[in-house]
Kinemage of the C-alpha trace (Angstrom):
@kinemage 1
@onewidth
@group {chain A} dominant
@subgroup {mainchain}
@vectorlist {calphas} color= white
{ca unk a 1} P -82.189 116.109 89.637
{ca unk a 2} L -79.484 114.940 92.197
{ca unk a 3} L -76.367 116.940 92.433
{ca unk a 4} L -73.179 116.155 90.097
{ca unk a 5} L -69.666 116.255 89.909
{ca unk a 6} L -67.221 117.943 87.560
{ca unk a 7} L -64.685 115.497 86.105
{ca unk a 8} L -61.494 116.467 83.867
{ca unk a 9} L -60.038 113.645 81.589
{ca unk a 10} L -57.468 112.517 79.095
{ca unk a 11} L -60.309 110.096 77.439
{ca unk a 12} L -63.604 110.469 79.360
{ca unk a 13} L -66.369 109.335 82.583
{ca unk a 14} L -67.337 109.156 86.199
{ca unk a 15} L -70.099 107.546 88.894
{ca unk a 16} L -71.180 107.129 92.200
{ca unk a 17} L -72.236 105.078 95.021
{ca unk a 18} L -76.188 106.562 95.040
{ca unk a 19} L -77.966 107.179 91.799
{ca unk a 20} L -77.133 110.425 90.533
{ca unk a 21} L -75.508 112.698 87.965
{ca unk a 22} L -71.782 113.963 87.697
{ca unk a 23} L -70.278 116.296 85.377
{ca unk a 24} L -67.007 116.981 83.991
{ca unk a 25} L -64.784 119.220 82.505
{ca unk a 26} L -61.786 117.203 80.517
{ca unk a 27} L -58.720 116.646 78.577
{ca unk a 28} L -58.934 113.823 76.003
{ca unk a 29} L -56.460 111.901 73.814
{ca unk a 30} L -58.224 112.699 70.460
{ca unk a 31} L -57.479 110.647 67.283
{ca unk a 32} L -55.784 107.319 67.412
{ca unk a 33} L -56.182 105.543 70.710
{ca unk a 34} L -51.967 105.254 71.096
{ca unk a 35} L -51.609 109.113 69.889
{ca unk a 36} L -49.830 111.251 72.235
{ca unk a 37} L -51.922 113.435 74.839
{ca unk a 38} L -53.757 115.931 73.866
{ca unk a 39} L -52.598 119.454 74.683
{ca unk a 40} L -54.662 121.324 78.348
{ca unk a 41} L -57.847 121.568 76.965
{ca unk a 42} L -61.539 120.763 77.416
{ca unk a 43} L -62.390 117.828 75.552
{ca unk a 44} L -64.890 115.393 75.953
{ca unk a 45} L -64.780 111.707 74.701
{ca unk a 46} L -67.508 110.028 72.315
{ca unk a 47} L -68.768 109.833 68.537
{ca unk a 48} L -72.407 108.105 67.631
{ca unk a 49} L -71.455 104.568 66.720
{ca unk a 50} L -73.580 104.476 63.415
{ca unk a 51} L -76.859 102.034 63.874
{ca unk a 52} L -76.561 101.795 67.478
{ca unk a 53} L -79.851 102.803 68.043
{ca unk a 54} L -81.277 101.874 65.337
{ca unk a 55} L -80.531 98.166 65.934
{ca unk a 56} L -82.199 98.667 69.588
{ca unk a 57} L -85.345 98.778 67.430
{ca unk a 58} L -85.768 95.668 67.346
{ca unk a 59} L -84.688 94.677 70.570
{ca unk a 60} L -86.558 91.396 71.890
{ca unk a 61} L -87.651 90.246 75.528
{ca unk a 62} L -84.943 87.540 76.683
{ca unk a 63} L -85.457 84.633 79.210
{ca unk a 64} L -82.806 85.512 81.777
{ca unk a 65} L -82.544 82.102 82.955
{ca unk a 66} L -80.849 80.499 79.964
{ca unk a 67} L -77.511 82.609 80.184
{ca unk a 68} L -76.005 85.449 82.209
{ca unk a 69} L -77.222 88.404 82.400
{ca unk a 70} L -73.592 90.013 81.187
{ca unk a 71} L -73.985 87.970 78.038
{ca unk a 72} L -77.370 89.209 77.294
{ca unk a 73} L -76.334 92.664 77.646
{ca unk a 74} L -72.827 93.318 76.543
{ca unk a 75} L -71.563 93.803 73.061
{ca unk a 76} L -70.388 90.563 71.155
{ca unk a 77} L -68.284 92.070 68.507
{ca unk a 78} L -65.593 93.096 71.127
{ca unk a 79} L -64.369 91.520 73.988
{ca unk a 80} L -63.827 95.066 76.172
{ca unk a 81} L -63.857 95.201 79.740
{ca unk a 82} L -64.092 98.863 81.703
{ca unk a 83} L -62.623 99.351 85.177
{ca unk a 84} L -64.272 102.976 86.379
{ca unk a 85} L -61.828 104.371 89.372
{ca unk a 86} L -62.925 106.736 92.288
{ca unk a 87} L -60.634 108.592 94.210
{ca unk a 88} L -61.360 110.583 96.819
{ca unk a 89} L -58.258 113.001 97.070
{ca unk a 90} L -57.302 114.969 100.170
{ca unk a 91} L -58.381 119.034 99.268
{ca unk a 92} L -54.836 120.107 100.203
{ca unk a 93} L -52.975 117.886 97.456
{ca unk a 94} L -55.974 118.020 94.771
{ca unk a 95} L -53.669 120.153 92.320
{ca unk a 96} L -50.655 117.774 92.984
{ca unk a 97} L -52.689 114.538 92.682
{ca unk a 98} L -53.419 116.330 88.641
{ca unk a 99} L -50.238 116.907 88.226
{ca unk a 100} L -48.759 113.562 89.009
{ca unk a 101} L -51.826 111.486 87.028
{ca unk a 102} L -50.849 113.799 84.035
{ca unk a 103} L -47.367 112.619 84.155
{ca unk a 104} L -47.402 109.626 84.793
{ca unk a 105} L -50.745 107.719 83.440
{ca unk a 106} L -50.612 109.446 80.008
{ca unk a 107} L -47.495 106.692 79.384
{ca unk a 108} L -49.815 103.782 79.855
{ca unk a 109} L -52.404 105.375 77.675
{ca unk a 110} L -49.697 105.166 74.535
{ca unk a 111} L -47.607 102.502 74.997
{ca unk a 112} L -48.910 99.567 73.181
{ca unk a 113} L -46.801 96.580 75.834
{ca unk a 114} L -49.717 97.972 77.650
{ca unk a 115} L -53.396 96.558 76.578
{ca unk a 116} L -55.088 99.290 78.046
{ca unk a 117} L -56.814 102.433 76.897
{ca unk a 118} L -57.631 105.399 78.921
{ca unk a 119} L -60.548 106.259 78.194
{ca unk a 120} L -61.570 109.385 80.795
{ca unk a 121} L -60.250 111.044 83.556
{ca unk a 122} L -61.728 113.754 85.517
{ca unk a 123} L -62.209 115.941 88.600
{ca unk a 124} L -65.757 116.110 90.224
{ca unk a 125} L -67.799 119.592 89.779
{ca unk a 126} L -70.601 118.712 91.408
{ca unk a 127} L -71.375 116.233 93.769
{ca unk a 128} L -68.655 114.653 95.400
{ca unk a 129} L -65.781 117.234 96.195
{ca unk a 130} L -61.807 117.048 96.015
{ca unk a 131} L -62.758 113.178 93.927
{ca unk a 132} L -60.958 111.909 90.754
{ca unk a 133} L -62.803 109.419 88.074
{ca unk a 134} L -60.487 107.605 86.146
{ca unk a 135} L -61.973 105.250 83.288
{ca unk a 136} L -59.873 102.466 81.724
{ca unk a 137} L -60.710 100.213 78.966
{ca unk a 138} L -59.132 96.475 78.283
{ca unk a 139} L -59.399 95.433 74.868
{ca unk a 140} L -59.337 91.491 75.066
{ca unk a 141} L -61.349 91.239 78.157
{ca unk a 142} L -60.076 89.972 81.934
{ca unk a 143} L -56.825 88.141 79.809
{ca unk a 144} L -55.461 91.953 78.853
{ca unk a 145} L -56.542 93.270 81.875
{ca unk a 146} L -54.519 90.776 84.497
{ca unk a 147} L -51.705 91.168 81.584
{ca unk a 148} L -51.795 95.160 82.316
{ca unk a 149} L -51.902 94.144 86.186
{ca unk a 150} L -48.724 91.906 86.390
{ca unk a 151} L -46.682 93.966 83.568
{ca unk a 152} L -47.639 96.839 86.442
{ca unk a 153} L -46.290 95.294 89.115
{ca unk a 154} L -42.652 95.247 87.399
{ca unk a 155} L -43.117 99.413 86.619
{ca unk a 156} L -40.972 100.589 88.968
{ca unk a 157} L -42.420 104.149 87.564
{ca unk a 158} L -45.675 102.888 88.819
{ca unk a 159} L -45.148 101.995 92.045
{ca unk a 160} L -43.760 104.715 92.904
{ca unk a 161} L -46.145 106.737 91.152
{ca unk a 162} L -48.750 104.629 93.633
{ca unk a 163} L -46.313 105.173 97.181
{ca unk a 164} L -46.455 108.933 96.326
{ca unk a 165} L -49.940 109.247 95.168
{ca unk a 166} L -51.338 107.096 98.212
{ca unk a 167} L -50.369 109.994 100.702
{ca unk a 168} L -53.221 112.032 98.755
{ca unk a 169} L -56.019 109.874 98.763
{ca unk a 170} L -58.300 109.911 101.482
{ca unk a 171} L -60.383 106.788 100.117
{ca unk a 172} L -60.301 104.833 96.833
{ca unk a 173} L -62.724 102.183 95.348
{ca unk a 174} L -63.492 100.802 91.616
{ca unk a 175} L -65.814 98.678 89.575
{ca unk a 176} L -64.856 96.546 86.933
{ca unk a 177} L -67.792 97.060 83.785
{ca unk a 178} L -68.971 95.777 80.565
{ca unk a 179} L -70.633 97.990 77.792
{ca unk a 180} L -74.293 97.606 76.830
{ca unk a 181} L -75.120 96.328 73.483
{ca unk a 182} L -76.990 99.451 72.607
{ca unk a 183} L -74.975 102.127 73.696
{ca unk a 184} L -71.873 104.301 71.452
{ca unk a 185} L -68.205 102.878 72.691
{ca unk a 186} L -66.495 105.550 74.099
{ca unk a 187} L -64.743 107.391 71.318
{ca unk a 188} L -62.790 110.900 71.165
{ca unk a 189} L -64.907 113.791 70.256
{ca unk a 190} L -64.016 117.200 69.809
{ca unk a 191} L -65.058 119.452 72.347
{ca unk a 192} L -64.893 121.864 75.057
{ca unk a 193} L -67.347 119.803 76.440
{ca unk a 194} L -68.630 118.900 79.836
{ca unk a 195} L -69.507 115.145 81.144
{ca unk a 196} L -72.469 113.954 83.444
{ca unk a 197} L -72.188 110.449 85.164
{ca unk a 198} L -75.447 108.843 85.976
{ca unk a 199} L -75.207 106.477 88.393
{ca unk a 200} L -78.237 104.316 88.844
{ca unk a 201} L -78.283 101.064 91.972
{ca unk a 202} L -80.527 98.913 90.364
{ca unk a 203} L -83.310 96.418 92.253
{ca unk a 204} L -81.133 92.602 91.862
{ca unk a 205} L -83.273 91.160 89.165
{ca unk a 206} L -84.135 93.792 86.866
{ca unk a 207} L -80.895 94.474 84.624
{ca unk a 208} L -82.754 92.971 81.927
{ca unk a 209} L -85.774 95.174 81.719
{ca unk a 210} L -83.407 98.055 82.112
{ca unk a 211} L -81.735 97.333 79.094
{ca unk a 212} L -84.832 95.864 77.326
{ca unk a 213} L -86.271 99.696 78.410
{ca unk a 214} L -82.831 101.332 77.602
{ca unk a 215} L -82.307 99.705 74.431
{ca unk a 216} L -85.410 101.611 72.902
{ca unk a 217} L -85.198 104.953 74.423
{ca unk a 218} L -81.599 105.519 73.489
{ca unk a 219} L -82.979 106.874 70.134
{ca unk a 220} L -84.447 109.860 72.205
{ca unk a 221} L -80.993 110.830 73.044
{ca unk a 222} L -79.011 111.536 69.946
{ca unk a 223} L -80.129 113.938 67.970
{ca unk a 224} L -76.865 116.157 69.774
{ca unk a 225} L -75.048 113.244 70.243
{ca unk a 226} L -75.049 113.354 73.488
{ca unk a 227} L -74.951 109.927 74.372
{ca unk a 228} L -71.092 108.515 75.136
{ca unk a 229} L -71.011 105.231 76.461
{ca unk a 230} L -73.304 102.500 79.111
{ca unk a 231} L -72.084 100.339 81.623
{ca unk a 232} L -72.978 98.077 83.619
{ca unk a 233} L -70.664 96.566 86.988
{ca unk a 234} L -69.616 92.802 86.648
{ca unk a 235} L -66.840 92.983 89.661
{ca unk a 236} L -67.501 95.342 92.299
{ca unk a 237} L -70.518 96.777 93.714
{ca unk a 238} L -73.410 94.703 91.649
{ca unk a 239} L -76.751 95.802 89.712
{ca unk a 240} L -74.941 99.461 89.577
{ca unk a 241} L -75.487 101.277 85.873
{ca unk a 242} L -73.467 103.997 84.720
{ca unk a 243} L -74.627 106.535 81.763
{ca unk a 244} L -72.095 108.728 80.878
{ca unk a 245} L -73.292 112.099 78.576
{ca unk a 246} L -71.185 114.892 76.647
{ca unk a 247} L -72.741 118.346 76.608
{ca unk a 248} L -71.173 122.037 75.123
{ca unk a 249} L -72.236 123.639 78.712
{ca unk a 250} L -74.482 123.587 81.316
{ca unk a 251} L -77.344 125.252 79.310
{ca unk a 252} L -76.697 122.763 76.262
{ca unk a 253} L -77.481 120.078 78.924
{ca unk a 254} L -80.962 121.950 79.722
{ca unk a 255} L -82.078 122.052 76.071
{ca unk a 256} L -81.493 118.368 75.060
{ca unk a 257} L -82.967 117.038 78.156
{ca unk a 258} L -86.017 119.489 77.852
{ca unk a 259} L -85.926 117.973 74.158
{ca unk a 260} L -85.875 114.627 74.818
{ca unk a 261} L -89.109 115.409 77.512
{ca unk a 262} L -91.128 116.515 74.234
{ca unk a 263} L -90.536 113.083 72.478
{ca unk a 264} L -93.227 111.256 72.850
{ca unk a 265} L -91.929 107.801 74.344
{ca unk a 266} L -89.328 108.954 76.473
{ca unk a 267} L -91.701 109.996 78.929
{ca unk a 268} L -92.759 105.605 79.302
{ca unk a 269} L -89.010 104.708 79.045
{ca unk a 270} L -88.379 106.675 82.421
{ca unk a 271} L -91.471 105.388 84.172
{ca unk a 272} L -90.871 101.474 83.203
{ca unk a 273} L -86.973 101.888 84.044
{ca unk a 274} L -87.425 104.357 87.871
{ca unk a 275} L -89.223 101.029 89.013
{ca unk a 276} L -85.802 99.092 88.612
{ca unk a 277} L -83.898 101.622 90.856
{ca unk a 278} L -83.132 100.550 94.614
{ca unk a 279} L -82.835 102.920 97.374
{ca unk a 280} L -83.708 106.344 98.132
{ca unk a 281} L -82.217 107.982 95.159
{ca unk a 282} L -84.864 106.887 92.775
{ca unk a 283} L -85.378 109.749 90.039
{ca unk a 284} L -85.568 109.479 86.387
C-alpha cells in the first residue's frame, strides 16, 4: 500500500496528485451542519446513508456517449458540488497556519449568508509532510459556490486571513468534485477516528467502469461503516477519484481491509477497477 497522510478537520477528507492513501486525525462540527465547532477533539466525519449500497445492486451498464459522464455518475437528488484544497504549508509556521484556519474558517462553516459547508479539514500523517486538506461542500451547485466566491471577496476578515496565511504556504492547488451516486454524503460521525484519502488518476475513458465496478463493491465496505464519501474531479486535474474512509485506529484499518479481502467479490472488484488506473501508482 502507498504511503498516507494524517489529516485533522472540523468536518472531514484529503487526496493527492499520485494514487495513494492519506490518513487523518480530526476535529469535526458534529450535529447540525450551522452548529458551532466542535470542541479539540478527534472526530471523524460520515454516517451510512441508508440504501446506498443496496441501490448499487442493481446498477446497469450506461452508453457514455448519450450524456456526460458527471451526469451518469453524480447524485440527482442534490445539486452539491465539493472543492478538496491542498496546502502545502512551510514546516516552520505549520502550528500557526492551525491556529489561524481554526479562527478564522470555523465562521464560514456557521454562518448561513454563506452557502458553504465545511466538510473536513486536516493535517497530513503520512505521505505528504507539513500539507493541509481542506474539504468544502456547496449546496446548490456552481450558483452557491461563485455566490460564496464574490460574498468572499467583500470579507475584509478573509482577505486578510488570505495576506497572512499566504506567507505560510509553500504551494497550494484544488479540485472542484462531484459525489458518486453510490457512495454515503459526508456526514458527522462520532469518533476519535482517523481518515485515509485514496487518491486514484484514472486512464481518460474509464470513469464509467469505475463506477459501474465501484457501485457493486461498495457493499464490501460497510459492515464498520467505514465508507465516508466518493468523488470524482469536474474542474481541476481530470479522471482523478478520491475515496475517503473513517477508521477507530490504525489496527481498526487492518481488520476491515483484511475483512473485506475474505468477501468473496471484492477480490474481482479490485482487479476490473486497477486496469482503469494511469501511471505508476497502480495498486488496488
Amino acid at each position: 500500500n502507498p504511503e498516507a497522510p494524517r489529516k485533522r478537520d472540523y468536518g472531514g477528507s484529503t487526496g493527492s496528485k499520485a494514487s495513494g492513501s492519506r490518513f487523518a486525525l480530526g476535529r469535526v462540527i458534529a450535529g447540525d451542519s450551522r452548529c458551532p465547532p466542535a470542541p479539540l477533539s478527534r472526530r471523524g466525519y460520515s454516517r451510512d446513508a441508508e440504501g446506498s449500497w443496496f441501490r448499487s445492486l442493481f446498477v446497469h451498464k450506461v452508453d457514455p456517449r448519450k450524456d456526460a459522464h458527471s451526469n451518469l455518475l453524480s447524485k440527482k437528488e442534490t445539486s452539491n458540488l465539493y472543492k478538496i484544497q491542498f496546502h502545502n504549508v512551510k514546516p516552520e509556521c505549520l502550528e500557526a497556519y492551525n491556529k489561524l484556519t481554526e479562527e478564522v474558517l470555523p465562521k464560514l462553516h456557521s454562518d448561513p449568508g454563506y452557502p458553504c459547508d465545511l466538510v473536513g479539514n486536516w493535517n497530513t500523517w503520512y505521505g505528504e509532510q507539513d500539507q493541509a486538506v481542506h474539504l468544502w461542500r456547496f449546496s446548490g451547485g456552481y450558483p452557491a459556490l461563485m455566490d460564496c466566491m464574490s460574498k468572499l471577496r467583500q470579507n475584509k476578515e478573509y482577505l486578510d486571513f488570505r495576506k497572512e496565511r499566504s506567507r505560510m504556504l509553500l504551494s497550494r492547488r484544488n479540485q472542484l468534485l462531484l459525489e458518486f451516486s453510490f457512495w454515503n454524503e459526508p456526514q458527522p460521525r462520532q469518533g476519535p477516528n482517523i481518515y485515509e484519502l485514496r487518491t486514484y488518476k484514472l486512464k481518460p475513458g474509464t470513469m464509467i467502469e469505475w463506477g459501474n465496478n465501484w457501485a457493486r463493491a461498495i457493499k464490501y465496505r460497510q459492515e464498520n461503516q467505514e465508507a465516508v464519501g466518493g468523488f470524482f474531479s469536474q474542474i481541476g486535474e481530470l479522471y482523478v477519484v478520491h475515496h475517503l474512509w473513517a477508521y477507530r485506529d490504525l489496527q481498526s484499518r487492518e481488520e476491515t481491509r483484511n475483512a473485506a479481502w475474505r468477501k468473496r467479490g471484492w477480490d474481482e472488484n479490485v482487479y476490473y477497477t486497477v486496469q482503469s488506473l494511469s501511471g505508476p501508482w497502480n495498486h488496488g
